[in-house]
C-alpha positions in Angstrom: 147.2 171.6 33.7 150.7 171.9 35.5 152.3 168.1 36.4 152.6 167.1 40.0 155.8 168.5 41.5 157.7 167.2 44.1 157.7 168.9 47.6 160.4 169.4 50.4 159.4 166.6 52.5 159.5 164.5 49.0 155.4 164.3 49.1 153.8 165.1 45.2 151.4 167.9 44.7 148.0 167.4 43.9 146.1 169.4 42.1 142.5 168.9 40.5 141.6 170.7 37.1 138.2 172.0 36.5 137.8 172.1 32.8 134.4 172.9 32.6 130.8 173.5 34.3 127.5 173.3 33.6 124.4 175.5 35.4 121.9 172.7 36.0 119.7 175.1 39.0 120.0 178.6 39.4 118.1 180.9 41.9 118.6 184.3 43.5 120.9 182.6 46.7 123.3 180.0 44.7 123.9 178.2 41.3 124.0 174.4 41.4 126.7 173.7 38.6 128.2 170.2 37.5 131.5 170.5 36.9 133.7 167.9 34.7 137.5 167.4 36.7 140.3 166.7 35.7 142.6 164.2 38.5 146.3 164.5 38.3 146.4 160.8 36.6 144.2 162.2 33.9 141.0 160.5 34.7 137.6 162.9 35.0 135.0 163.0 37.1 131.6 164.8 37.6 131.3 166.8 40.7 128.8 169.0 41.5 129.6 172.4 42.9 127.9 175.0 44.4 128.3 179.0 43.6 127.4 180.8 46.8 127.2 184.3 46.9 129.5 186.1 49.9 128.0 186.1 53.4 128.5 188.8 55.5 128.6 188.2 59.7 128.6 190.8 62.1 129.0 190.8 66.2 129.9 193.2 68.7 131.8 192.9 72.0 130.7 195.2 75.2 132.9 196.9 78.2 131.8 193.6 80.0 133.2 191.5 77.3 129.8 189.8 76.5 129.4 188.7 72.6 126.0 189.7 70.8 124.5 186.7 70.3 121.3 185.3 68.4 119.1 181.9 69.5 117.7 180.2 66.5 116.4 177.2 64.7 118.1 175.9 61.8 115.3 173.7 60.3 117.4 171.6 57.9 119.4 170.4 60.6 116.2 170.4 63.4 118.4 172.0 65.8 119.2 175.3 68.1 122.2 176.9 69.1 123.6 180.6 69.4 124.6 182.3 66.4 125.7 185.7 64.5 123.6 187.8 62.8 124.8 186.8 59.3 123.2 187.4 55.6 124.2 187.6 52.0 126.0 190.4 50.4 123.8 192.0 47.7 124.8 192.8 44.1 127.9 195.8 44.7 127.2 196.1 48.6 130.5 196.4 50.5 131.1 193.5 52.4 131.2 195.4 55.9 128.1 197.8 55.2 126.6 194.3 54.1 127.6 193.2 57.9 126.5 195.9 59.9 123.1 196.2 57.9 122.8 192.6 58.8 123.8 192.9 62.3 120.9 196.0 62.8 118.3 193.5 61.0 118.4 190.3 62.8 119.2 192.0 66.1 118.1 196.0 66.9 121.5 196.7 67.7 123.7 198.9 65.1 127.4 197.9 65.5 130.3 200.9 66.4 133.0 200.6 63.7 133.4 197.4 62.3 136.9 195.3 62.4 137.3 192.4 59.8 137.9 189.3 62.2 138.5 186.3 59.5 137.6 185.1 56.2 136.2 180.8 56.1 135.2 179.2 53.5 133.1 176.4 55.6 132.5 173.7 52.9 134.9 174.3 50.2 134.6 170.7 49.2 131.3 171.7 47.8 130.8 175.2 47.7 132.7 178.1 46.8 131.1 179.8 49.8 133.2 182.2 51.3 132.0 183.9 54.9 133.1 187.0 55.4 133.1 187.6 59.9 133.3 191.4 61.4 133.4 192.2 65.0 132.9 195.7 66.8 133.3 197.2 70.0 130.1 197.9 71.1 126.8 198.7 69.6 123.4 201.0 70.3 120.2 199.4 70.4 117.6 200.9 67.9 114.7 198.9 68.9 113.1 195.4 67.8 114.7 193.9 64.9 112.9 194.1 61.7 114.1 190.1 60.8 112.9 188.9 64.2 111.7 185.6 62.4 115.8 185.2 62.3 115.5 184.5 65.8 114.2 183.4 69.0 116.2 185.5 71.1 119.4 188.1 71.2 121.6 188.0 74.2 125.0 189.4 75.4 126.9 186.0 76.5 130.0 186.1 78.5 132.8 186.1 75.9 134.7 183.9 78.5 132.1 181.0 78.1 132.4 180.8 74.3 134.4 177.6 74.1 132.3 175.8 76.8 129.5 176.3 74.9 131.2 175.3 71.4 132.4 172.4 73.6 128.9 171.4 74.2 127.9 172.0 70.9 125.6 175.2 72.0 127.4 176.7 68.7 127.3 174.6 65.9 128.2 176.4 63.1 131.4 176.0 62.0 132.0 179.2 60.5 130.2 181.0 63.9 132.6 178.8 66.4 136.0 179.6 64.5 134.6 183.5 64.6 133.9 183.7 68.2 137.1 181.4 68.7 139.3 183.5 67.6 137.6 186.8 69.3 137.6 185.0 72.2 141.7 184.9 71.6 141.7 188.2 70.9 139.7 189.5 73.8 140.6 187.4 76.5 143.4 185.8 75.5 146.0 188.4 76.2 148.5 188.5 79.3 
């Protein structure tokens, strides 16, 4: 473990060490580990942390600059709001093929040619999870999604609207709101 060093502004470093971890659940989705840490003043801790594998979220954007959106209930939380079609990536699956695959599933609409938008990682205080956002310009419907449990509905929603509806907290995942944020910016948000 490297000492705390000094900074610019005359702040110190911090850095954590995690000398070891212990599986303590494992299942196909995530491993529940227990890690034993290291603090920069040499005491430990136990902190569990959780190894997620990557997510893969995929929208598209149309001439009218409406965002493919899904309506769902999130059960652990007992709440709706709009979301992206989103999924794990399986074993040796390329990120954006993971995406678009999950894009066609949860909404019957197969994106154009995919653009990586941003990289989160929306809990890193716990998890290791890192969510992996794609955008394209337009898509063709192929008929019903096959994972229409995902959802109660799939709309195109004025882009323009997006951060009104974050506002009012119509989007409340964190990793979905920076997404559509920031493709909002990119969209709309030139001179």
């Amino acid at each position: 473990m490297l000492p705390p060093t000094r900074t610019e502004e005359g702040g110190t470093t911090v850095q954590w060490a995690n000398l070891s971890e212990q599986t303590v659940y494992k299942n196909r989705w995530f491993d529940v580990n227990l890690a034993d840490v290291e603090l920069p003043d040499g005491r430990h801790l136990d902190h569990f942390v959780i190894r997620l594998r990557p997510v893969a979220v995929a929208t598209a954007v149309n001439e009218a600059d409406e965002v493919l959106l899904l309506w769902r209930h999130r059960f652990i939380t007992d709440s709706w709001g709009w979301e992206l079609p989103a999924g794990v990536v399986e074993d040796g699956e390329d990120i954006a093929v993971a995406a678009a695959r999950e894009m066609e599933e949860e909404s019957g609409w197969r994106p154009g040619p995919l653009h990586h938008l941003m990289t989160v990682e929306p809990s890193n205080g716990l998890t290791d999870a890192r969510h992996h956002l794609y955008w394209a310009d337009g898509a063709t419907h192929i008929g019903h999604p096959e994972d229409d449990f995902e959802s109660s509905r799939r709309e195109w929603v004025p882009l323009k609207l997006v951060p009104d509806m974050i506002a009012r907290g119509e989007i409340p995942a964190a990793n979905m709101a920076a997404g559509l944020l920031l493709l909002h910016h990119l969209r709309l948000g030139r001179p």
